[in-house]
N, C-alpha and C positions, 0 to 999 in steps of 0.2 A: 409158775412155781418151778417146772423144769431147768428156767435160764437164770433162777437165784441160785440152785445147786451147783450148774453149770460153773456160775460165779465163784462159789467156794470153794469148790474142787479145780476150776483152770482161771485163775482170774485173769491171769495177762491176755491171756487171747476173747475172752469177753470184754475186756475192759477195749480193747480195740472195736469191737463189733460193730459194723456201718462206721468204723475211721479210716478204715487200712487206707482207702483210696485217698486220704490225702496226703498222707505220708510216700514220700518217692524210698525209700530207705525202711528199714525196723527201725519203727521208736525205741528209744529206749525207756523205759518205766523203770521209776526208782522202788526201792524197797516200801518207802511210808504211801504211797499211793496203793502198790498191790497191798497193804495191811488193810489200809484202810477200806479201800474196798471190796476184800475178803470179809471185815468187820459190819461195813453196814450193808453183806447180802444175807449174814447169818441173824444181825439183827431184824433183815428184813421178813426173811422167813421164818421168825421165830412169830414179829405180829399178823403177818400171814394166816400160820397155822395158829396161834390162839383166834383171829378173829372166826377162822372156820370153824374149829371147834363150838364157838360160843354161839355161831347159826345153828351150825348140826343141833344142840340144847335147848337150844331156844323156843 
């Protein structure tokens, strides 16, 4: 859950994470890539915490 925040809050450098090494240079990441992957780690964590929630009740 920590490295979905991680994702929302810094995605360019998550979105690297275990890639740096094959890149000889900074990639460069476009704008709809870090959206989109800003998008599905907030959608992530959002079914995350509902499915906890709905163990915690259960």
């Amino acid at each position: 859950m920590a490295l979905l925040v991680w994702s929302i809050v810094n995605p360019e450098e998550s979105y690297l994470l275990g890639k740096r090494w094959m890149f000889k240079e900074e990639p460069d990441i476009s704008e709809a890539d870090i959206f989109m992957f800003r998008l599905s780690s907030i959608v992530s964590l959002i079914i995350v915490v509902l499915l906890f929630v709905a163990w915690i009740i259960r």
